[in-house]
C-alpha positions in Angstrom: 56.3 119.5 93.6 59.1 122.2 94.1 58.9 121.4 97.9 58.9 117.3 97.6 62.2 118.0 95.7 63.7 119.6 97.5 63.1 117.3 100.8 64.8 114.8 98.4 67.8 116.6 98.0 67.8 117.8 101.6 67.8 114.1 102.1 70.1 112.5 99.9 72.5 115.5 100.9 72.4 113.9 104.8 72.5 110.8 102.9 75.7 111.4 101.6 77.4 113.5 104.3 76.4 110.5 107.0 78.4 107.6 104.6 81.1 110.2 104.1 81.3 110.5 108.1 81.0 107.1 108.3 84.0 106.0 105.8 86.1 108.4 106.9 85.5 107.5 111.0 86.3 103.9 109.6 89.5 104.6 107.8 90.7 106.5 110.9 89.6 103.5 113.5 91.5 100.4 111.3 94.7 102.9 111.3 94.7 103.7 114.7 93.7 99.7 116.3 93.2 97.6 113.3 90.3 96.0 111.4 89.5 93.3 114.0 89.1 96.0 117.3 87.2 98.3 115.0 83.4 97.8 115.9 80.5 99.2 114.5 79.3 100.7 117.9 82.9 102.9 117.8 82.3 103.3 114.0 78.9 105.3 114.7 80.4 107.2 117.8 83.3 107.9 115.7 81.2 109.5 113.4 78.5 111.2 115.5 75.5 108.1 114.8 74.0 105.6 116.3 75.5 101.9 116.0 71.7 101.0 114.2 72.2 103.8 111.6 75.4 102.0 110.3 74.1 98.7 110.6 70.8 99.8 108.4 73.0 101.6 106.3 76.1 98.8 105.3 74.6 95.5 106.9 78.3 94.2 108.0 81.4 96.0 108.8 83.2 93.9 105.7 80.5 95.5 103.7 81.4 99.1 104.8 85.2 98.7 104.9 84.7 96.9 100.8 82.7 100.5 100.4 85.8 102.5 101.8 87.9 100.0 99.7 85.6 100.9 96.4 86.2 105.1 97.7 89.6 104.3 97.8 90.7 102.9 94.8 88.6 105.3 92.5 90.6 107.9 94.0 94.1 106.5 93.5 93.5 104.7 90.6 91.6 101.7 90.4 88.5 102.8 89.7 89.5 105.5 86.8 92.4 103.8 85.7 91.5 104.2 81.7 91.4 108.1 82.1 94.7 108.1 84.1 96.4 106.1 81.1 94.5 107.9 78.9 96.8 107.5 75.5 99.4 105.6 77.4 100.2 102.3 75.8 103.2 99.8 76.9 105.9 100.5 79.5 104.8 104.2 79.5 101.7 102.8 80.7 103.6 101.4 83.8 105.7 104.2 84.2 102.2 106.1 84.1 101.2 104.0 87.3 104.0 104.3 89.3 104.1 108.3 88.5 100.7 108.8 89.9 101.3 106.7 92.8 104.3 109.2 93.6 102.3 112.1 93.2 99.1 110.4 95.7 101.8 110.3 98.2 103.5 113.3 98.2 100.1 115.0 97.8 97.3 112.7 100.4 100.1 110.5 102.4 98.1 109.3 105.0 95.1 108.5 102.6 97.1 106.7 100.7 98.9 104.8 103.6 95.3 103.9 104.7 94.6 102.7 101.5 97.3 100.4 101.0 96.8 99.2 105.2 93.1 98.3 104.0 94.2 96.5 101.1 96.5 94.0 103.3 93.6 93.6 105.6 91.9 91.2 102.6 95.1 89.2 104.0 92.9 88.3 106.7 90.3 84.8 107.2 87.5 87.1 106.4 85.8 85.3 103.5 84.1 88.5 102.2 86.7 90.6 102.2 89.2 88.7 101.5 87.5 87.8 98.1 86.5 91.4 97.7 90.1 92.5 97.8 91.3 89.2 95.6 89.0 90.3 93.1 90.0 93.8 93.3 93.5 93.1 92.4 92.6 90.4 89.7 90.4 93.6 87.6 93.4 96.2 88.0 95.7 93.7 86.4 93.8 92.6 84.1 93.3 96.2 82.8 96.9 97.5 83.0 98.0 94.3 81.2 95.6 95.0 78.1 96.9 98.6 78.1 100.5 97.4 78.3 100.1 94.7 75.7 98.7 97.8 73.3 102.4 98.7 73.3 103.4 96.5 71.2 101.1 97.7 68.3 101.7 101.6 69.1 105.8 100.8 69.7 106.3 101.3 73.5 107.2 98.0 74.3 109.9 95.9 73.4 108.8 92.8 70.9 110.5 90.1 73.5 108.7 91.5 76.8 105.5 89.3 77.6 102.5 92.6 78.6 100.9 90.2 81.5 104.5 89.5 82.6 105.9 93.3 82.6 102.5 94.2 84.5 102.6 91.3 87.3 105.9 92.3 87.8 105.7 95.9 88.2 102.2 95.7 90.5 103.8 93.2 92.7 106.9 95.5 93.0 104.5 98.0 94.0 103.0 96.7 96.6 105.9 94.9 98.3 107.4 98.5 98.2 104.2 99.6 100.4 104.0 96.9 102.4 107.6 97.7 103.7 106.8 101.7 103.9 104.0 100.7 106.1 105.8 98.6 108.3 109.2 100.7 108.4 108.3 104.3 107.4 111.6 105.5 108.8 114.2 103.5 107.3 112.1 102.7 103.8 111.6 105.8 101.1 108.7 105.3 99.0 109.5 108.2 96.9 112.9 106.8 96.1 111.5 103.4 96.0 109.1 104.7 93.3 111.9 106.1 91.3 114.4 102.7 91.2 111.0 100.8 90.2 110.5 102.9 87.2 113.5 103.0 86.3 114.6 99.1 86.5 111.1 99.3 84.4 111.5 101.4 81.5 115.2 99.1 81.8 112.9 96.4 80.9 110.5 96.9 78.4 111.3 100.0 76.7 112.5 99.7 73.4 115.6 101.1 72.2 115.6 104.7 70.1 116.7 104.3 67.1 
């Protein structure tokens, strides 16, 4: 029994190590030529398999890059966004966001660059992806906003500021700030850009200290 078990975890240890290769060789490839020249065949080389082990393993390549996508956005974010907020309610919520954000890119700057560069790739007529990231976006809203709207109840948001409003506007400000650092990384600071968001934020929707 002892040695069946530990085959198993011999095996779901390759397991894992192959789809970390794998994601990681396919982040690299759609930085360096883009998501339409990346191939399976170069994913698999990339990454030291054979072009059938990645097909067996994700079926498409819009399956493995909405995988990466999925890796991605648990680690900045997405994916654990209730334990990043943790207690945070209203504009600190948003202030929250954007201070994390700041802190992915001083700290994993090309990770996060790829992960922004993958998100604009749902941009593209690719019906499953495109409705993979859609649907992506759509979820993290809808969760900051609900957050956000607690501000009201817990005092952190001004009375007259609508919570889905505040949010839209603040995620949209984010990612038009990214999309410009990834087309102009010289003349656009994201760190700075960070800062002037949060601060035309907490302009916004903080209430005033009485």
């Amino acid at each position: 029994m002892k040695s069946l078990e530990r085959t198993e975890n011999r095996q779901a240890e390759r397991s894992n190590l192959s789809t970390r290769r794998l994601l990681q060789a396919t982040a690299e490839l759609i930085a360096e030529v883009g998501y339409d020249r990346t191939t399976l065949a170069e994913i698999g080389k990339r990454a030291g398999y054979s072009h059938g082990m990645v097909s067996r393993r994700f079926g498409s390549k819009s399956a493995l890059v909405e995988a990466l996508i999925t890796k991605l956005s648990k680690r900045f974010g997405h994916g654990q966004l209730t334990n990043t907020l943790a207690h945070s309610t209203g504009i600190d919520a948003l202030l929250t966001v954007v201070e994390e954000i700041g802190k992915d890119a001083a700290h994993s700057t090309q990770s996060i660059r790829g992960f922004y560069a993958l998100l604009f790739e749902g941009l593209k007529p690719i019906p499953e992806l495109h409705g993979f990231v859609a649907d992506l976006h759509a979820d993290y809203i809808t969760s900051l906003t609900v957050q956000v709207s607690r501000g009201h109840r817990t005092g952190r948001l001004r009375d007259d500021v609508d919570p889905a409003e505040i949010t839209e506007l603040a995620v949209n400000a984010l990612r038009g700030l990214a999309y410009r650092w990834l087309l102009d990384e010289d003349r656009v600071d994201f760190s700075r850009g960070l800062t002037s968001i949060a601060r035309q934020l907490t302009l916004l929707g903080a209430p005033e200290e009485h």
